[in-house]
C-alpha positions as CSV (number, residue, x, y, z in Angstrom):
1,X,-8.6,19.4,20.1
2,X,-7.7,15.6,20.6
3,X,-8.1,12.6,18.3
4,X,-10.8,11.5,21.2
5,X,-12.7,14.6,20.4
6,X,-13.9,13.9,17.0
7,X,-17.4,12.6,16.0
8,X,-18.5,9.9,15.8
9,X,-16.8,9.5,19.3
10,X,-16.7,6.0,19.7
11,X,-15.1,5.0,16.1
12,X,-12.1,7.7,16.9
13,X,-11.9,6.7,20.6
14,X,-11.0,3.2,19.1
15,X,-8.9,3.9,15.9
16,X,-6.8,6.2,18.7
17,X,-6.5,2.7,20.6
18,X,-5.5,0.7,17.6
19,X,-2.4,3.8,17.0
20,X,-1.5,2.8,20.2
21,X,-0.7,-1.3,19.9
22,X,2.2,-2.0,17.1
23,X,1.4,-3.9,14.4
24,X,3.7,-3.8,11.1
25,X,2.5,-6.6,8.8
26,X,4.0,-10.0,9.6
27,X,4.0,-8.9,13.5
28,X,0.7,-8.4,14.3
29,X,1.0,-10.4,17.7
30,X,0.3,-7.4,20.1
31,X,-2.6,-6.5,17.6
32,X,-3.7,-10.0,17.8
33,X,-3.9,-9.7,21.7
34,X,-5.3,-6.9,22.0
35,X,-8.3,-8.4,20.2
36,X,-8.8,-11.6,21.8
37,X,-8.5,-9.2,25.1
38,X,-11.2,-6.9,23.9
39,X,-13.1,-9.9,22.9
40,X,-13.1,-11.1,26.5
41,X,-13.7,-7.6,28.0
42,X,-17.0,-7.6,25.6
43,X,-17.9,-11.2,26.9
44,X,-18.2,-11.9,22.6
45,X,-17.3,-15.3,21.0
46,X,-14.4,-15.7,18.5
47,X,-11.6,-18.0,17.3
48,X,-8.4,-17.7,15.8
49,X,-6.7,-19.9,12.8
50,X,-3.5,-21.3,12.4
51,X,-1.9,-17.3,11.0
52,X,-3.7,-15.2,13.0
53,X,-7.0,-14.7,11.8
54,X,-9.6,-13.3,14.4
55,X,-13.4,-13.6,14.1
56,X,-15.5,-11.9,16.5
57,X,-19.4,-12.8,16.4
58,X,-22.1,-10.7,17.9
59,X,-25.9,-11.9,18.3
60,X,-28.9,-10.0,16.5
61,X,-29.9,-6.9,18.4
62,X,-33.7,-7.2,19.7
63,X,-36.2,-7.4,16.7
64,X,-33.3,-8.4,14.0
65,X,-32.8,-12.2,14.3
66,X,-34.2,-12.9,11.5
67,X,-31.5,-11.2,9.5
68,X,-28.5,-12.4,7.4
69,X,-24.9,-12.8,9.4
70,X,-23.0,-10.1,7.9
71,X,-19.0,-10.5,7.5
72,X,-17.3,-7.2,8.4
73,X,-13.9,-6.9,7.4
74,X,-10.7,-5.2,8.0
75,X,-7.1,-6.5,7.8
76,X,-5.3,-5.5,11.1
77,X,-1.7,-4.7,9.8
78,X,-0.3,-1.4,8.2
79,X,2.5,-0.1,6.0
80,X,5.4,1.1,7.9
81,X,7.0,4.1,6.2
82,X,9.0,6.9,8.4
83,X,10.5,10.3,6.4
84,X,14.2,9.7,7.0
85,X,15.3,11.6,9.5
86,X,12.7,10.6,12.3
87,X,14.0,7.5,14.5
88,X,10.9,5.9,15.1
89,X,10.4,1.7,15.7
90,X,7.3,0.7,14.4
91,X,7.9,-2.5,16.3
92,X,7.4,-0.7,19.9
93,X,6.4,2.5,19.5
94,X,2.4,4.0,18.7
95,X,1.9,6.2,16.0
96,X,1.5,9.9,17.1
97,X,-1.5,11.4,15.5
98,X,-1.7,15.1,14.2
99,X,-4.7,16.5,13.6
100,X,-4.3,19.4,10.5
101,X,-7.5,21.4,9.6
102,X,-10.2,18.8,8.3
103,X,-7.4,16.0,8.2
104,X,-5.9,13.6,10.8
105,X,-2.5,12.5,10.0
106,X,0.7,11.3,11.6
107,X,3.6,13.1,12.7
108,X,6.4,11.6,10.1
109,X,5.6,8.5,9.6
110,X,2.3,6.1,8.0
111,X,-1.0,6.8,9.7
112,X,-2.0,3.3,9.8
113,X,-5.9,4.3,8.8
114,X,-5.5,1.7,6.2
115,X,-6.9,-0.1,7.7
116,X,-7.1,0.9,11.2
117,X,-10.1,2.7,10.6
118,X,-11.9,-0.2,9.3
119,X,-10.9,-2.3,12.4
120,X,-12.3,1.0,14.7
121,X,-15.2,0.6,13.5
122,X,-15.8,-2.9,13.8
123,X,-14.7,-2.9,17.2
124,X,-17.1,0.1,17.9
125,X,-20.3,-2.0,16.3
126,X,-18.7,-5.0,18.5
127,X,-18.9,-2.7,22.0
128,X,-21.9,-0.9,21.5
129,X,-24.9,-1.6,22.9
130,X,-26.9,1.1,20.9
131,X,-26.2,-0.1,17.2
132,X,-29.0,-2.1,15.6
133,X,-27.9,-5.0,13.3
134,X,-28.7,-8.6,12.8
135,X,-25.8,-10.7,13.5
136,X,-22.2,-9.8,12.6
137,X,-19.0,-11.5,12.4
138,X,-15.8,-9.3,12.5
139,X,-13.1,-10.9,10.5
140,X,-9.8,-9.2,11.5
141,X,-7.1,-10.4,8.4
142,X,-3.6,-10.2,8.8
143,X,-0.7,-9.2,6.7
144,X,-2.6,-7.9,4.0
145,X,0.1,-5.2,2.5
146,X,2.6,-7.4,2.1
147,X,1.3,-10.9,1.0
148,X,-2.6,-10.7,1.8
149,X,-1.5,-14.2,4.1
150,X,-4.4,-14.1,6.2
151,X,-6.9,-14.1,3.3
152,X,-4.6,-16.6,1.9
153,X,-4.8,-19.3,4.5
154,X,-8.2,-18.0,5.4
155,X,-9.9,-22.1,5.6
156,X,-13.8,-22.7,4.1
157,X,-16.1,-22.7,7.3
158,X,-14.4,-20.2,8.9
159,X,-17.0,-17.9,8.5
160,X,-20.6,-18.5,8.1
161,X,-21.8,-15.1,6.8
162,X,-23.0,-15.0,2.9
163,X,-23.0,-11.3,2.8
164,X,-19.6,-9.1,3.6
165,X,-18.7,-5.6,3.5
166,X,-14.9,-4.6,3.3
167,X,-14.3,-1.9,5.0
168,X,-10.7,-1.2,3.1
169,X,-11.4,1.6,0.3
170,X,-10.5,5.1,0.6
171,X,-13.0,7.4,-0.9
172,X,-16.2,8.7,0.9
173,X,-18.9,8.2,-1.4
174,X,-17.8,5.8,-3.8
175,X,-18.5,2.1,-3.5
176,X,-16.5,-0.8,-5.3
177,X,-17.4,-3.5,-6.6
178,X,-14.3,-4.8,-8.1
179,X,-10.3,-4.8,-8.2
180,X,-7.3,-5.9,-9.7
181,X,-5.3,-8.6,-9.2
182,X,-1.6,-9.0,-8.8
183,X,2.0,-10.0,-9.0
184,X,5.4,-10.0,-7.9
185,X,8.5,-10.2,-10.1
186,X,11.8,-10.2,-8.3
187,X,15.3,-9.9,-9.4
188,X,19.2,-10.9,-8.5
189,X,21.9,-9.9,-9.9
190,X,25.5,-10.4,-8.6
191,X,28.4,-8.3,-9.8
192,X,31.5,-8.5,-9.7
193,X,32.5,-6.8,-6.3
194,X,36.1,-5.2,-6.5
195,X,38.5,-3.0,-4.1
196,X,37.5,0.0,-4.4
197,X,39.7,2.2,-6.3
198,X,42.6,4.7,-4.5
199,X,42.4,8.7,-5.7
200,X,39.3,8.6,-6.7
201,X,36.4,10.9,-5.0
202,X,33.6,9.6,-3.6
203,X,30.3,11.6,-3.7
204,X,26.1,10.2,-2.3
205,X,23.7,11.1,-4.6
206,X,20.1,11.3,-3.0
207,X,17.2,11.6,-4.6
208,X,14.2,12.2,-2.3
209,X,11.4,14.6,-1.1
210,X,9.0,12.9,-2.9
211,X,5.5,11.8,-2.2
212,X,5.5,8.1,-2.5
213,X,1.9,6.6,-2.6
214,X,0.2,3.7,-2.9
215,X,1.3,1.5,-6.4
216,X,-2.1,0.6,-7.2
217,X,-4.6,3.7,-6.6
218,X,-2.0,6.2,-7.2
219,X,0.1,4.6,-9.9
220,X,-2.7,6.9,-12.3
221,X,-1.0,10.1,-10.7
222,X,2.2,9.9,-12.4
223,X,4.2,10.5,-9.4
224,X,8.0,10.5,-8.7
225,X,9.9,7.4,-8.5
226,X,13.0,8.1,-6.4
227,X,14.6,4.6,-8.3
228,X,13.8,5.9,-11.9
229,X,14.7,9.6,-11.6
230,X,17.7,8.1,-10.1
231,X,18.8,5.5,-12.8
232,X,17.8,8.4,-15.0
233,X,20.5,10.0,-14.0
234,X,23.4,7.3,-13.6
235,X,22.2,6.4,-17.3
236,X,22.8,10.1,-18.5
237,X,26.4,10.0,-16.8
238,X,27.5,6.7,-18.9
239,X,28.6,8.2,-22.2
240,X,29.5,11.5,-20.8
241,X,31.7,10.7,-17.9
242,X,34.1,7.5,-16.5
243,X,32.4,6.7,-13.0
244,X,32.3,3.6,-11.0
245,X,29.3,2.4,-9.2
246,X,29.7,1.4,-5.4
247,X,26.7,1.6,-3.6
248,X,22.8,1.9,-5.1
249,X,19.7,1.4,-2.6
250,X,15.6,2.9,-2.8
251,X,12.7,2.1,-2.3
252,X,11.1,-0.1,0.7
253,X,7.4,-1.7,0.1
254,X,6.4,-3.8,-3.0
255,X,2.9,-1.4,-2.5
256,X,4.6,1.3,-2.6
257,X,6.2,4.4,-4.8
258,X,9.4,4.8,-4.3
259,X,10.2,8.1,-1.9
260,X,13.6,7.7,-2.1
261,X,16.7,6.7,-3.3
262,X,20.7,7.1,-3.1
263,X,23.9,5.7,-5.3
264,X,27.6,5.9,-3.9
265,X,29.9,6.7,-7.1
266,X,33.5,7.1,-7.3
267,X,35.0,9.9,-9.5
268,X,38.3,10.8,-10.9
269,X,39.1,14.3,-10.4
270,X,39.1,15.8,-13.4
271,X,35.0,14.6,-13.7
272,X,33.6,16.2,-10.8
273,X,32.9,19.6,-12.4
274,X,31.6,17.1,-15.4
275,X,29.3,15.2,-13.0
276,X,28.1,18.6,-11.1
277,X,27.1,20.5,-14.5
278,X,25.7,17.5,-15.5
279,X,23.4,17.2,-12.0
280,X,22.9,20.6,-12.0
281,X,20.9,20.7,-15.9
282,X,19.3,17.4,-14.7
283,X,17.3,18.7,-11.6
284,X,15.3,21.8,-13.5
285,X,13.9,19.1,-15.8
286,X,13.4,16.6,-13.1
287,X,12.0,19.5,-11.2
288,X,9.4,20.8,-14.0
289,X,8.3,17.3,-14.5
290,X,7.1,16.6,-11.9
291,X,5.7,20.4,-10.5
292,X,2.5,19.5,-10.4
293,X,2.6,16.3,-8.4
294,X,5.7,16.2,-6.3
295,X,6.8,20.0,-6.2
296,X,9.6,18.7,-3.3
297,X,11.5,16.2,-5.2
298,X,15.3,17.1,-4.5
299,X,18.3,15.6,-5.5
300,X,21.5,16.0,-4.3
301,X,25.1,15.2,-4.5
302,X,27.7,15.3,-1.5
303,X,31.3,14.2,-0.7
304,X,31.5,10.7,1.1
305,X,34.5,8.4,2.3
306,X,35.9,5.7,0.2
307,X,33.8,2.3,1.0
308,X,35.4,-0.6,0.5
309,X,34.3,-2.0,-2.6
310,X,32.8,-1.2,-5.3
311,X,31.0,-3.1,-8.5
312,X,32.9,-4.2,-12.0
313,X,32.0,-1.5,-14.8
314,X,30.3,-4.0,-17.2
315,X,28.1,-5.1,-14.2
316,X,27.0,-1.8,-12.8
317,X,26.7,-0.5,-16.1
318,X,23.7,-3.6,-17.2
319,X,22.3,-2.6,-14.0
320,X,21.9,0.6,-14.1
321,X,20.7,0.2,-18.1
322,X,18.2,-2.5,-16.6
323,X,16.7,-0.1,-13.9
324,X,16.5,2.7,-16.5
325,X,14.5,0.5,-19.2
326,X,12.1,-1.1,-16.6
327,X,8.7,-0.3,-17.1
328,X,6.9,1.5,-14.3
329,X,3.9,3.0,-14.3
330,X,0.3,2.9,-16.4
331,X,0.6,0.4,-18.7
332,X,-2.9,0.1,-20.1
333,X,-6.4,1.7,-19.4
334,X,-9.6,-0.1,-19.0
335,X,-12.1,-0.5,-21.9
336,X,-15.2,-1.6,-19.9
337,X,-14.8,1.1,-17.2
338,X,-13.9,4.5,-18.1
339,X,-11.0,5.9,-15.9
340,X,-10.1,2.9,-14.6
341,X,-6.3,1.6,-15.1
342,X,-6.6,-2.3,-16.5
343,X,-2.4,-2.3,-15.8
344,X,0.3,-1.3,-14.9
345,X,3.7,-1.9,-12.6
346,X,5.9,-0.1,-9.9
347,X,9.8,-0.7,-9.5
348,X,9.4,-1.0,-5.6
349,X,12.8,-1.0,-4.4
350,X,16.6,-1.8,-5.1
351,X,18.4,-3.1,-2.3
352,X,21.9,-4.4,-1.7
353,X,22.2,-7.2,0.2
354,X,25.5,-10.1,0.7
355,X,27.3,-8.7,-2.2
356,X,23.9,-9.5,-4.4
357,X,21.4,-6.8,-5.9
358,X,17.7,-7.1,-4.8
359,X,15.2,-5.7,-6.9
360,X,11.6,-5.8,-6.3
361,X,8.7,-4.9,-8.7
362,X,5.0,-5.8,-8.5
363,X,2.2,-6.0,-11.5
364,X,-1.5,-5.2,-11.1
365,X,-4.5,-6.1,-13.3
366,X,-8.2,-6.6,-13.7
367,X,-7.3,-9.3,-16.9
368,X,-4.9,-12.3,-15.9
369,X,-3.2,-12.5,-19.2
370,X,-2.6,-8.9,-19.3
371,X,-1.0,-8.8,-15.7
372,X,1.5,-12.0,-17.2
373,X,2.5,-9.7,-19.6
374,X,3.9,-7.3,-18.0
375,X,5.3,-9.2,-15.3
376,X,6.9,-10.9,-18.5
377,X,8.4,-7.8,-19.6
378,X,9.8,-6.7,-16.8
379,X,11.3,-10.0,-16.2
380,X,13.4,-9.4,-20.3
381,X,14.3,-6.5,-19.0
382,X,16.4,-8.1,-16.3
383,X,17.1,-11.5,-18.1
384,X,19.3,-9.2,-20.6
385,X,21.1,-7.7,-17.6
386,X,22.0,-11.2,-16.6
387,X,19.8,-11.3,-13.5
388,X,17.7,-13.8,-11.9
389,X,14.0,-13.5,-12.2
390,X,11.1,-14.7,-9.9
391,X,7.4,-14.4,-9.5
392,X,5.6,-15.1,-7.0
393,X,1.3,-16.6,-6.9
394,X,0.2,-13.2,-6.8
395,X,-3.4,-13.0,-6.4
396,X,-6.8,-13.1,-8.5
397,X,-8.7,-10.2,-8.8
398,X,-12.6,-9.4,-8.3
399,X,-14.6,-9.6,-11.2
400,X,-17.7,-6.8,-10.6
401,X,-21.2,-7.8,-10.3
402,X,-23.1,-5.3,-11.1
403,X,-26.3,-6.9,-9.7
404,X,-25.4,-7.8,-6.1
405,X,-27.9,-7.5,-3.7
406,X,-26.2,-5.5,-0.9
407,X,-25.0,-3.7,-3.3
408,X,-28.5,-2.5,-4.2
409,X,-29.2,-2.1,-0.6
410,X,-26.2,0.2,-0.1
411,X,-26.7,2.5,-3.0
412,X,-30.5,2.8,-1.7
413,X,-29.7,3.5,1.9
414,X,-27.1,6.1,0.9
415,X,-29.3,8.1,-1.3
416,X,-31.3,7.9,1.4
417,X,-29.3,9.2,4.2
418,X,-27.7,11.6,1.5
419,X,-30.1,12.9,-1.1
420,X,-27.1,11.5,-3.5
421,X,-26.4,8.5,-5.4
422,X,-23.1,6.9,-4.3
423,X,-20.7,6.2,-7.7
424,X,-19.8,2.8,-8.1
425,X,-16.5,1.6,-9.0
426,X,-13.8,-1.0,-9.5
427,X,-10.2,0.0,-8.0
428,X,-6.7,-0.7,-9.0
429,X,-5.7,-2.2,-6.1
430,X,-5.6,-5.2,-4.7
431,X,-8.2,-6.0,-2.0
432,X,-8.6,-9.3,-0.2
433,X,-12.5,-9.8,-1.9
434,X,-10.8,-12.1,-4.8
435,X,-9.2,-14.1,-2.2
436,X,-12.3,-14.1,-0.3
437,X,-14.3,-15.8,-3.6
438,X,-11.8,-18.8,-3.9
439,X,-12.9,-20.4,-1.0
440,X,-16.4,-18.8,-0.4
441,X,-17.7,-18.2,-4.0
442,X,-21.2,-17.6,-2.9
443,X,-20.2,-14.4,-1.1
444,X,-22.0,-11.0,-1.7
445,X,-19.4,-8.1,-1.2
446,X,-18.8,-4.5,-1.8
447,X,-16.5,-2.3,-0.5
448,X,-16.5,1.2,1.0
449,X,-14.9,3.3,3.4
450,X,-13.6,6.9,4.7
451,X,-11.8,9.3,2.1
452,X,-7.7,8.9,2.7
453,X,-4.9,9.9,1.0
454,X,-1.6,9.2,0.1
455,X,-1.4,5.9,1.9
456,X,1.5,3.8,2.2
457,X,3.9,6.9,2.6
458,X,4.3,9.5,5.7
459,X,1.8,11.8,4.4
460,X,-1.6,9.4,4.6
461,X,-4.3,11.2,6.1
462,X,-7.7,10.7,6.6
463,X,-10.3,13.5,6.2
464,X,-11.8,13.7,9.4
465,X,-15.7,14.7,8.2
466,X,-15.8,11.8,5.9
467,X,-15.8,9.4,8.8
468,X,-19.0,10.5,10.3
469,X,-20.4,10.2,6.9
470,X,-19.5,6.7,5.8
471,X,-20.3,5.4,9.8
472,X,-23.8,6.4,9.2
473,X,-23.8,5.0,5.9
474,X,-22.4,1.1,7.6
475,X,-24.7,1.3,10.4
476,X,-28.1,2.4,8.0
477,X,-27.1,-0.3,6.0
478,X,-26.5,-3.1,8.5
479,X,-30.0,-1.4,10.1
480,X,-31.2,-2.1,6.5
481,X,-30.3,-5.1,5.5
482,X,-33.2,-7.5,4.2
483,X,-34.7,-10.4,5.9
């Protein structure tokens, strides 16, 4: 069976086009042409800002003029993660889809469903002449997963629509109404970089195999971070053994859980037994922690050539101390809805770059002063390894309302197609809604979408049945939607 096999036909005949057109965040230009293309093939209106924004109106059907304009809304760029050893250039190449049972997913790298199937759908409700709405706009964002840009510069009057349904969550069945905001913190450092020294052996240590994830849904998982497990372990070598530190990289995507990391140490001789009895007690814990929810996490150490340099002790060792005492993680659980993480923060990636030491970090939160804090403590943590510390604007978060009118319209036509009341939720995450509010405050939104897992690593799937289910759920409610 083919991708262009599954039902409904029409939304998988299009997500199968958008795996086909490129389009990592911050080069979304083919994506963007194919879209003003499509728009012309459909003989549809639309218009473009200044970063790429697309909007796409389409008239009333017969009988429904007299209907609100309704925003639907996807943002049109996706997280580009590969498993190592695939070569794969996001920038050319289209994602080859695998379907697996009930699940479609890619082979080794990001699916791109979030939020290609979002953007599927629109352009399905954009080309069919079958669908009965009152008029739509498609807003088509860009950049969302790595700055949410285009709902940045997104200008007042841009759209007209009061009512808009994101189309960016990942659970089949659930409905949200709410979701963090966030932050980024990021760090330089600059050791001392030295000869490195003759006699000593070399060794990689890789720790990888894990899961990854998304930082904001799945920070409440407790998954591996490649970057901690790895400091972990440096930190545990400091008193027990004399090493020097020459090369340390992990992690990729502020949005995402680090998969995987490595360090290039040099060791004298008479430590390498030291160093391997050491590693070898560390995995089973490492291991056994984390059985449950990354039962492939390895770690590895192997004999290298001597690079060129490597870092001064003191420097390598406030590094390593800093990396090791960062928070990541949960940091605090909601009090006004049950389950639901208030904070937390994810050590994204370290990265070596011109001699200096990149780390990246991002905080989430549903309360402002709460997601200050703990940008503030990871930024200590740092200050007392003598590194430089940055935040960026971040971006405000979207306060529920529990009395929204499509919301009530959506949680009656679900029951209605499905005998079952949708659950309604906030998410830690951040989606472009809050954005949306600044500069359209009168907006009525929810979101809702398809059930998918493990975004923003090379195991995101979507389950394939859930599709069908949340399509009839968009086009009853767009059917539905009051005078």
């Amino acid at each position: 069976m083919k991708i262009t096999d599954l039902k409904p036909q029409i939304v998988w005949d299009y997500f199968h086009l958008v795996t086909q057109v490129p389009r990592p965040s911050k080069k979304e230009g083919q994506m963007i042409a194919f879209l003003e293309s499509f728009a012309d093939s459909q003989g549809l209106k639309y218009k473009k800002d200044a970063v790429g924004n697309i909007l796409i109106s389409k008239p009333a059907t017969p009988g429904y003029e007299d209907r609100p304009v309704v925003i639907l809304q996807s943002h049109i760029d996706m997280v580009c993660e590969q498993n190592e050893p695939k070569v794969f250039d996001f920038n050319k190449d289209a994602i080859r889809t695998v379907i697996d049972g009930d699940w479609l997913r890619a082979e080794g790298t990001t699916l791109g469903a979030d939020n290609g199937v979002g953007v599927a759908a629109e352009l399905a409700i954009l080309a069919s002449d079958e669908i009965e709405h009152g008029p739509i706009e498609c807003l088509f964002t860009v950049d969302e997963e790595t700055g949410l840009t285009g709902a940045k510069a997104l200008e007042a009057g841009f759209m007209t629509g009061k009512i808009l349904l994101n189309l960016d969550s990942e659970d089949e069945g659930e409905i949200f109404i709410g979701c963090a905001g966030g932050k980024g913190t990021q760090i330089e450092l600059r050791p001392y970089q030295m000869p490195s020294i003759v006699g000593l052996d070399y060794f990689r240590i890789d720790v990888k195999g894990l899961n990854g994830g998304h930082s904001g849904s799945e920070i409440h998982k407790g998954l591996g971070n490649a970057i901690k497990i790895l400091a972990r372990f440096l930190y545990l070598l400091t008193p027990n053994t004399y090493f020097e530190l020459c090369a340390i990289e992990g992690g990729n995507l502020h949005n995402a859980i680090a998969r995987e990391a490595y360090a290039v140490v040099g060791l004298h001789p008479e430590s390498k037994e030291k160093v391997i009895a050491l590693l070898n007690s560390f995995i089973p814990l490492i291991e056994n922690e984390l059985k449950h929810v990354d039962p492939k996490v390895q770690i590895r150490m192997q004999s290298v050539e001597q690079p060129k340099t490597q870092m001064d002790r003191e420097s390598a060792l406030k590094l390593i101390r800093a990396l090791y005492a960062c928070p990541h993680g949960v940091a605090g659980m909601s009090h006004d809805i049950e389950g639901l993480v208030e904070t937390s923060t994810n050590l994204a990636s370290v990265k070596m770059q011109d001699g200096r030491i990149l780390v990246g970090t991002s905080q989430r939160s549903s309360i402002e002063s709460a997601k200050d804090a703990i940008a503030g403590q990871v930024a200590a943590t740092f200050l007392l390894a003598d590194g430089t510390v940055t935040h960026n604007d971040g971006y405000p978060g979207w306060a529920p309302n529990p009395n929204s009118r499509i919301l009530k319209a959506a949680k009656e036509t679900y029951k209605e197609l499905f005998g079952r009341e949708p659950e309604i939720k906030a998410i830690h995450a951040g989606l472009e809604c809050g954005l949306f509010l600044e500069k359209y405050p009168y907006l009525d939104m929810i979101s809702f979408g398809p059930t998918l897992r493990d975004v923003h690593s090379p195991n995101e799937r979507i389950l394939i049945p859930s599709v069908d289910l949340w399509w009839q759920h968009l086009l009853h409610l767009l059917k539905n939607i009051p005078a």
